[in-house]
C-alpha positions as CSV (number, residue, x, y, z in Angstrom):
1,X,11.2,-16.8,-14.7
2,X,12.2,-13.9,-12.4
3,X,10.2,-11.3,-11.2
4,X,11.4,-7.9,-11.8
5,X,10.9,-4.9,-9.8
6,X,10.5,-1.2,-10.2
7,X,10.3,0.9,-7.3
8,X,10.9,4.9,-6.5
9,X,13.9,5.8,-4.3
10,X,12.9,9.3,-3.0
11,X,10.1,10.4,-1.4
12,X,7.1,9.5,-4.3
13,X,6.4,11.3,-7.3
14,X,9.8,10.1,-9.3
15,X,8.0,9.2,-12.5
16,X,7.4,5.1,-12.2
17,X,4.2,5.4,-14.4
18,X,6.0,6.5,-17.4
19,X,9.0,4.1,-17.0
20,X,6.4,0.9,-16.4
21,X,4.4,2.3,-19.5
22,X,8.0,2.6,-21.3
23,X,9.0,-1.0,-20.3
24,X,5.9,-3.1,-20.8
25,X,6.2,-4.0,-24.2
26,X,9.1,-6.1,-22.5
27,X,6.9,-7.7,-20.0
28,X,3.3,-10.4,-19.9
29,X,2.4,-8.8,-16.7
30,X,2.4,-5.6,-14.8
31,X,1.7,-5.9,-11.2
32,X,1.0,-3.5,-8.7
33,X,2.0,-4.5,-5.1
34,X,1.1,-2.3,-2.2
35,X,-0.5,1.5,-1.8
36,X,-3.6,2.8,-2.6
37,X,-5.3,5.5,-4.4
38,X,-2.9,8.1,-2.9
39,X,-0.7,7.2,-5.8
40,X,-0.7,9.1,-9.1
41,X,1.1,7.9,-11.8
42,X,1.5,9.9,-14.7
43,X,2.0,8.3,-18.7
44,X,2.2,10.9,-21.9
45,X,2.4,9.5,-24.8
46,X,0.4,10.5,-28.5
47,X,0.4,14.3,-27.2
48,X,-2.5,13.0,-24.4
49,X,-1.6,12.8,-20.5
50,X,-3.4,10.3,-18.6
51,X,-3.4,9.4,-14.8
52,X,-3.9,6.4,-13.2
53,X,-4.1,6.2,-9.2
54,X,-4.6,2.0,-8.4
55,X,-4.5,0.5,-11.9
56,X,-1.3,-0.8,-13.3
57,X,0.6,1.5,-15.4
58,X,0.9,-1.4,-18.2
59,X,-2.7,-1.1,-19.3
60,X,-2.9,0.8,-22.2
61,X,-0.5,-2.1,-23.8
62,X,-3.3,-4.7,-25.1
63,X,-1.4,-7.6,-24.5
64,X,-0.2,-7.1,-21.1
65,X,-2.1,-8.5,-18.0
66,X,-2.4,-5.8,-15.2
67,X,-2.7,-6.9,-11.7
68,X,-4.0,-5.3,-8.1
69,X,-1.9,-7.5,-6.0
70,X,-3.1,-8.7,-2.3
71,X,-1.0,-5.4,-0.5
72,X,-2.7,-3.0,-2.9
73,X,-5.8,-1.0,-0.7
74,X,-8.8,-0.1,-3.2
75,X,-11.3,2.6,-3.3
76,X,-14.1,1.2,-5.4
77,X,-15.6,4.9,-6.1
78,X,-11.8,6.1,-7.3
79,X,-11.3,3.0,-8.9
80,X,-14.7,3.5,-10.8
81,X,-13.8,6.6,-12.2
82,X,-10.4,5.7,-13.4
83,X,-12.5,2.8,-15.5
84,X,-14.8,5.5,-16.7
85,X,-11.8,7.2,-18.0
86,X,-10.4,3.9,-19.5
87,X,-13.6,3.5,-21.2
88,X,-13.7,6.8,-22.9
89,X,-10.2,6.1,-24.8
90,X,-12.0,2.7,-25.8
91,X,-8.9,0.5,-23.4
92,X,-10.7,-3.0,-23.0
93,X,-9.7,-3.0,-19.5
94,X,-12.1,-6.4,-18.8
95,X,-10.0,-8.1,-20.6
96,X,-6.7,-7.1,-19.2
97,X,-7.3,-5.9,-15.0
98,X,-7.3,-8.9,-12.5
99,X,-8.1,-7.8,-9.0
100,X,-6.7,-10.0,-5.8
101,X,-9.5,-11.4,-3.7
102,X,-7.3,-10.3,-1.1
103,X,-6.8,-6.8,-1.2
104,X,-8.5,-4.8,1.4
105,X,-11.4,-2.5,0.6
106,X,-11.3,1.4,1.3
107,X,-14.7,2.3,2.9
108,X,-16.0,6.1,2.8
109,X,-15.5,5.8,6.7
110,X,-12.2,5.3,6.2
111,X,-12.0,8.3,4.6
112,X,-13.7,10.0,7.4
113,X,-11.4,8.5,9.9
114,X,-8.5,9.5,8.1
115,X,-10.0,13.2,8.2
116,X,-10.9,13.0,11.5
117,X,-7.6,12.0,13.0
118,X,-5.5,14.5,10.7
119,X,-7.6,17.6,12.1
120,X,-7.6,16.3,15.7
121,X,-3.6,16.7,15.4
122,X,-3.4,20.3,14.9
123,X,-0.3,22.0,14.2
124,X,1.3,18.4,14.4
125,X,-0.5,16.5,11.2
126,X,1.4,14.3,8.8
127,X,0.0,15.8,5.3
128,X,-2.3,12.9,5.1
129,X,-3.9,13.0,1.2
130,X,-7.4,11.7,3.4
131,X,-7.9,9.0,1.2
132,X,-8.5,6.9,3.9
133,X,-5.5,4.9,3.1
134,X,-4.4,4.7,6.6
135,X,-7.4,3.7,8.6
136,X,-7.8,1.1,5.9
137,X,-4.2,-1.0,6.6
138,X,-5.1,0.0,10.1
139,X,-7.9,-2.2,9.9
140,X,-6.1,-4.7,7.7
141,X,-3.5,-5.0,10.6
142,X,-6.1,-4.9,13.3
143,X,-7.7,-7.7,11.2
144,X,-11.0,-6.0,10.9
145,X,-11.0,-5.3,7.1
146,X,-13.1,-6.2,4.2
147,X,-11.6,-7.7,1.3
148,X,-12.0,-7.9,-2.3
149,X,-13.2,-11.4,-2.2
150,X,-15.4,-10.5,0.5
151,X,-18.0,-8.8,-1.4
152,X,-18.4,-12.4,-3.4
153,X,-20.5,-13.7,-0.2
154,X,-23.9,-13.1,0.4
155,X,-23.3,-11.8,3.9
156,X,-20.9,-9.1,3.2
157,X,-22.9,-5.6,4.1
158,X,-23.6,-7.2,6.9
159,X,-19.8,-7.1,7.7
160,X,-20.0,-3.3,6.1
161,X,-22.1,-2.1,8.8
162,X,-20.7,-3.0,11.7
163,X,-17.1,-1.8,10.6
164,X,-18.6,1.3,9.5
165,X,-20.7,1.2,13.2
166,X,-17.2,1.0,14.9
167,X,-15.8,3.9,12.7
168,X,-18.3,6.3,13.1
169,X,-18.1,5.8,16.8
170,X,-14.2,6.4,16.2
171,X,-14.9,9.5,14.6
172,X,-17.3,10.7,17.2
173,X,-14.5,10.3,19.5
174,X,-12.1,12.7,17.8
175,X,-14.0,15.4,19.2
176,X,-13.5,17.6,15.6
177,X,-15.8,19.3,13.0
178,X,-16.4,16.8,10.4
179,X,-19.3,17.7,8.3
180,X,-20.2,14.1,5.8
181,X,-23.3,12.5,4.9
182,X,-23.1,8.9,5.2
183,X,-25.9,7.9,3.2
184,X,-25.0,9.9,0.4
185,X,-21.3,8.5,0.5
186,X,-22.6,4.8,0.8
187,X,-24.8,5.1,-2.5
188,X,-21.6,5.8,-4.3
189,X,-19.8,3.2,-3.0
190,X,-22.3,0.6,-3.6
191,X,-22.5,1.7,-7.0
192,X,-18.8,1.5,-7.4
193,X,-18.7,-2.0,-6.0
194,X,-21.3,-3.5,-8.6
195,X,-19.1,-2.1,-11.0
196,X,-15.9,-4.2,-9.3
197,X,-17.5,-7.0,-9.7
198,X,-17.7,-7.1,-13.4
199,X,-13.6,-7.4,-13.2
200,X,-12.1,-10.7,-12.7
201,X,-11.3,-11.8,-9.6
202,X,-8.5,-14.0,-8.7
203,X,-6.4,-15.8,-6.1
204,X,-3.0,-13.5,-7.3
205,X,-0.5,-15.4,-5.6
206,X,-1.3,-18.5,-7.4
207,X,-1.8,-17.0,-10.7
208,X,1.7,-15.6,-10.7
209,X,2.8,-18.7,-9.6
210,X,1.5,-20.4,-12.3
211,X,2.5,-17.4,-14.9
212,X,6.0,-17.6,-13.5
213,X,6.0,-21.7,-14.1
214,X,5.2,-20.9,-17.6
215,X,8.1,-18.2,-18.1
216,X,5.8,-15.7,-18.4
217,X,7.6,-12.2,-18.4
218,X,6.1,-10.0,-15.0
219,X,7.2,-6.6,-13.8
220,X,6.0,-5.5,-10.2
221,X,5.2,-1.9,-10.2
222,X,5.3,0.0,-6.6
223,X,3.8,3.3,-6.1
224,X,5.2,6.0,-3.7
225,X,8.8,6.0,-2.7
226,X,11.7,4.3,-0.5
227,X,11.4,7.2,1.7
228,X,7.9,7.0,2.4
229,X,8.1,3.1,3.5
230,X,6.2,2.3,6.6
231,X,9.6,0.7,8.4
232,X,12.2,2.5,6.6
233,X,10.8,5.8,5.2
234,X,11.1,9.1,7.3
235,X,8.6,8.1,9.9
236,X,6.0,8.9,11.0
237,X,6.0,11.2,7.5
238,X,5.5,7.9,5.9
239,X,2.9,5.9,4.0
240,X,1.3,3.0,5.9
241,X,3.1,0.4,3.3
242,X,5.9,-1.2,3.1
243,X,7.3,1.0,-0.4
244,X,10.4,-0.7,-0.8
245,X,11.3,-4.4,-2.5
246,X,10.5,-6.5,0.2
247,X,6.6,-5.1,-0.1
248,X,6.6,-7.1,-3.6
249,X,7.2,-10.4,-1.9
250,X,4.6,-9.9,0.5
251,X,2.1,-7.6,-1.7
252,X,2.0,-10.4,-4.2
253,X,3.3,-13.7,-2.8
254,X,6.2,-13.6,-4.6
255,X,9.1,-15.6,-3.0
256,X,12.6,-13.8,-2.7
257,X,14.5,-15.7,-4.1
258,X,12.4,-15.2,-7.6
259,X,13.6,-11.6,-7.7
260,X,15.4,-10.5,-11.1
261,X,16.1,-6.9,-11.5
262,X,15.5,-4.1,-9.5
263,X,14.9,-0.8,-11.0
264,X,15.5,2.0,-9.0
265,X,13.8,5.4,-10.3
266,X,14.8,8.7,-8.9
267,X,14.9,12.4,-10.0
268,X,17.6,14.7,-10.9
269,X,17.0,16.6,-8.2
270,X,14.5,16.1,-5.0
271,X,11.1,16.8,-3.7
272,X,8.7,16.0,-1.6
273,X,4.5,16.5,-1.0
274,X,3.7,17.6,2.5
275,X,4.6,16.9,5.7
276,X,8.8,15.8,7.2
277,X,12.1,16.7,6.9
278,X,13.7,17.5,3.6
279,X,17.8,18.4,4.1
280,X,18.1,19.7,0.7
281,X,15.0,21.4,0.4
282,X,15.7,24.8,-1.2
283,X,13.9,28.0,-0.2
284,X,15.7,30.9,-3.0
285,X,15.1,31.0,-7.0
286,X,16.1,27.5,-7.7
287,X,13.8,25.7,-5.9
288,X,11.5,27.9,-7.3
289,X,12.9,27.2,-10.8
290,X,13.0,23.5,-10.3
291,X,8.9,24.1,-9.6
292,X,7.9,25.5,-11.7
293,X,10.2,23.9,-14.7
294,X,9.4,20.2,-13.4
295,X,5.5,21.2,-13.2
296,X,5.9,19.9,-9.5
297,X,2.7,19.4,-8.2
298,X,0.9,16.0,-7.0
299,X,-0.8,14.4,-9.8
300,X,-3.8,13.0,-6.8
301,X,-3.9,16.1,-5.0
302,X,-2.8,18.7,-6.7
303,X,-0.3,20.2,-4.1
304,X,2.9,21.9,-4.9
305,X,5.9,19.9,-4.5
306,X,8.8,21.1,-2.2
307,X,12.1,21.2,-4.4
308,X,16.0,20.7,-3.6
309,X,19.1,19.3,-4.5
310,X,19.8,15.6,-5.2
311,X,20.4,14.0,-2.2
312,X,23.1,11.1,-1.9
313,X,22.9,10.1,1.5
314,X,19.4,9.1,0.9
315,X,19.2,7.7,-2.4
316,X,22.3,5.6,-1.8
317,X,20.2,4.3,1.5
318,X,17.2,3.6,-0.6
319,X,19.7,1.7,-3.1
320,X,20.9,-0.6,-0.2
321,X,17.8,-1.4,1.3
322,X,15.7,-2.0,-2.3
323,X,19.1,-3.9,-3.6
324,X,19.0,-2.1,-7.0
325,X,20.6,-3.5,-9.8
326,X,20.3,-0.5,-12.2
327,X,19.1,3.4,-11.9
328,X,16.7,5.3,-13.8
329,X,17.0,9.2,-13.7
330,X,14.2,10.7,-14.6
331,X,13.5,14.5,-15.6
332,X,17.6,15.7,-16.3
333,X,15.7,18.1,-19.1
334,X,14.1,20.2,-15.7
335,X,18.4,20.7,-14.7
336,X,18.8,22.3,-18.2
337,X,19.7,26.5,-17.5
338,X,21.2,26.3,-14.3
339,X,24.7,27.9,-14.1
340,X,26.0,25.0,-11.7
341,X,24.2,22.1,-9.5
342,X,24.7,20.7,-5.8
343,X,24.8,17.4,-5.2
344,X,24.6,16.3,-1.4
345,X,26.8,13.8,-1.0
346,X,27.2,13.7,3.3
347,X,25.7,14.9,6.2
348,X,27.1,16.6,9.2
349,X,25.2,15.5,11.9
350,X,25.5,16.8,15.1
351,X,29.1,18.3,14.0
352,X,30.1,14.9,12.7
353,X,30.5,14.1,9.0
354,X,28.3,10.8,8.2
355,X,27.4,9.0,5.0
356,X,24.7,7.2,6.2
357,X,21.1,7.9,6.6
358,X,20.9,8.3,10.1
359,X,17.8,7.8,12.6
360,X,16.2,11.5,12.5
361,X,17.3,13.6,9.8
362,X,15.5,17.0,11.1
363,X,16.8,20.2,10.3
364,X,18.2,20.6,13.7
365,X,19.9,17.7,13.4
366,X,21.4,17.9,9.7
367,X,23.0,20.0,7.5
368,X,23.7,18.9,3.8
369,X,27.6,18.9,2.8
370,X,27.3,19.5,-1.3
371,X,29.5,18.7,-3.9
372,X,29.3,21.4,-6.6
373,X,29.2,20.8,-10.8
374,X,29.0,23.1,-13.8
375,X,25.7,23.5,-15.3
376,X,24.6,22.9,-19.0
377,X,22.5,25.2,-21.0
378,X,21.3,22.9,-24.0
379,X,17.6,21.4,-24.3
380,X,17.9,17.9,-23.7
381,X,14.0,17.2,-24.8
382,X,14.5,16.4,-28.2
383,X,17.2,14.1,-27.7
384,X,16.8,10.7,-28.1
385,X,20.6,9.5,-28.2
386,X,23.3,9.1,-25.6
387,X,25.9,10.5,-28.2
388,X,23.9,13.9,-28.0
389,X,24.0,14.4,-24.3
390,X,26.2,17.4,-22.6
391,X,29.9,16.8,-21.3
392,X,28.5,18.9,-18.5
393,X,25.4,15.7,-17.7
394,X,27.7,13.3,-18.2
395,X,30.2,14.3,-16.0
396,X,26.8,14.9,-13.5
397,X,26.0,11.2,-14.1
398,X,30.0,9.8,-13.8
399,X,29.8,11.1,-10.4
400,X,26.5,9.7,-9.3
401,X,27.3,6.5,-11.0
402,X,30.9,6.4,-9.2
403,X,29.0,7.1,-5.8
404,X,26.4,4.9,-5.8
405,X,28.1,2.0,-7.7
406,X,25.4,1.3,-10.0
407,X,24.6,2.0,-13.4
408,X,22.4,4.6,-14.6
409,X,20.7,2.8,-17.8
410,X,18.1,5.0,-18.8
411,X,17.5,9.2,-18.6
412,X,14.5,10.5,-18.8
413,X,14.6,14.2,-20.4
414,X,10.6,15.1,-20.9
415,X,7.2,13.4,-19.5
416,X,6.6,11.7,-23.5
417,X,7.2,7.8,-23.2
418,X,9.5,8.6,-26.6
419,X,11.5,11.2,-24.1
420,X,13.8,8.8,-23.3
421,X,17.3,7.9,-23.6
422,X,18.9,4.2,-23.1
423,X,22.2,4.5,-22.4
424,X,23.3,0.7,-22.5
């Protein structure tokens, strides 16, 4: 049985949590494969809004098995309070969560770090959400890290302290103001990681080995975007995972050539959280619009998303390197009211017209070459069939289906899992 992928193509933030929510009734097993609690991925459904930041987004669905796969990075005190939550809304996650033995462990030094090194870089920082996600693959990498199935052996704080040892010396050397009390921190997480180890624990790779031997149905869910991957993504504005599909095969053992489908989720338009270069980022009334409409800010941090026109260039760059199969567009109701849209379709780079993503997109760089289409004025959010949708959003989606040779098989038009439209 293959494995099928769903994966952002922007820059994060594109709405992956409702479309895994949406699609698990079709699948055994939802598993997550890289990124850590940076992520926030956002389900509606029964009038109620719920977040989830490191569990999979399948696990309000009771027969669906939701795994943290080996490239996922966990913070036990985050991942605490998102089972707190679970258990308020009476979800039996015990049954249903299986954690890799080898993901790495976020320690509240990490978190430190991560502070440390974002306010030692002034003017120059990369809009870090100090999670601690960083420090924590850099330690992974480094192969100093602690791992899920580390905290099974009876020696593990021993390992603890001396990473944290090393870490605090690291912050020391920063040279910055950072006011924390360890102790206080490390009674938290201690507390969080008794409660980890009431979930089941398992050697991932071989359990979807074995669930794919049985032709058990999986979906792997990816948090962030294509734009933010470690190799590919607009670095160093970038998370410190590999985003795109080839962080599935490593994130979860998962051979290539077991691969299926690969969804590819963007929005109608663009934005981005923090720090890099945006070329269609909009400064005037639209982007405002777009804001304020698509209730654009960061469902971890809380920070106001930048706005701006769909952007071609990129999204048919993310589409190459993830080898999508189909797209998902996601939030056409936010387009509803404009008298006409812009769709960047090339770039002039350094007075030459390109169609590729190139190697620095800054704005000195690039300037967007848009493509211009009528507007519609209807309210797509109670919609629920093709047949309904304006001449003036299909023509929109002709054209992006035409330029990026895929098909666009579902559109999202409000945040409800029954907001959405299947158009195969």
């Amino acid at each position: 049985m293959a494995v099928d992928l769903l994966l952002g193509l922007q820059w994060g933030d594109e709405g992956k949590g409702k479309i895994v929510d949406v699609l698990t009734s079709k699948y055994d097993i939802i598993a997550r494969f890289q990124g850590g609690p940076n992520a926030g991925h956002t389900l509606v459904f029964n009038g109620k809004k719920h977040v989830l930041h490191t569990i999979p987004s399948g696990i309000f669905h009771n027969d669906t098995a939701n795994v943290v796969g080996n490239g996922v990075v966990i913070d036990p005190v985050i991942f605490k309070k998102e089972l707190d939550k679970l258990a308020e809304q009476d979800v039996d996650y015990k049954a249903s969560l299986l954690i890799s033995r080898k993901a790495h462990i976020i320690l509240p030094t990490h978190r430190l770090l991560d502070a440390a090194s974002e306010a030692s870089k002034g003017k120059a920082k990369i809009g870090s959400t100090l999670k601690g996600i960083g420090p924590t693959y850099m330690d992974k990498t480094g192969r100093n890290g602690i791992r899920v199935g580390d905290i099974e052996l009876a020696d593990w704080k021993e390992k603890y302290r001396a990473l944290a040892d090393k870490h605090e010396a690291m912050i020391a050397f920063y040279n910055v103001d950072i006011q924390y009390d360890l102790k206080e921190l490390e009674a938290e997480f201690f507390d969080a990681i008794e409660t980890l180890k009431t979930l089941q624990f398992i050697d991932s790779e071989e359990y979807l080995h074995q669930a794919q031997k049985s032709d058990k149905s999986i979906l792997a869910e990816g948090a962030q975007g294509s734009l933010l991957d470690i190799d590919f993504g607009t670095y160093p504005f970038v998370t410190s995972s590999n985003t795109t599909a080839a962080g599935a095969c490593t994130g979860l053992g998962i051979a290539p050539n077991k691969i299926g489908e690969v969804y590819g989720i963007f929005k109608a338009y663009t934005t981005r959280v923090g720090s890099g270069p945006f070329p269609t980022e909009l400064f005037d009334q639209d982007g405002e619009t777009m804001a304020k409409v698509g209730h654009e800010f960061g469902a971890t941090t809380g920070r106001p998303r930048r706005c701006g026109w769909l952007d071609l260039v990129a999204l048919r760059y993310a589409c190459q390197v993830n080898g999508v199969t189909q797209l998902i567009m996601m939030k056409g109701d936010v387009l509803s009211g404009f008298k006409s849209l812009k769709v960047c379709t090339a770039y002039n780079y350094k007075g030459e017209t390109i169609h590729h993503l190139p190697f620095n997109i800054e704005e000195k760089n690039v300037t967007p070459i848009y493509t211009e289409f009528e507007g519609w004025n209807e309210d797509l959010t109670e919609m629920t069939e093709a047949s309904q949708m304006p001449k003036q959003l299909n023509n929109y989606i002709a054209f992006l289906e035409k330029e990026l040779e895929l098909p666009i098989t579902i559109v999202s038009v409000g945040p409800d899992r029954k907001q959405t439209i299947v158009r195969k």
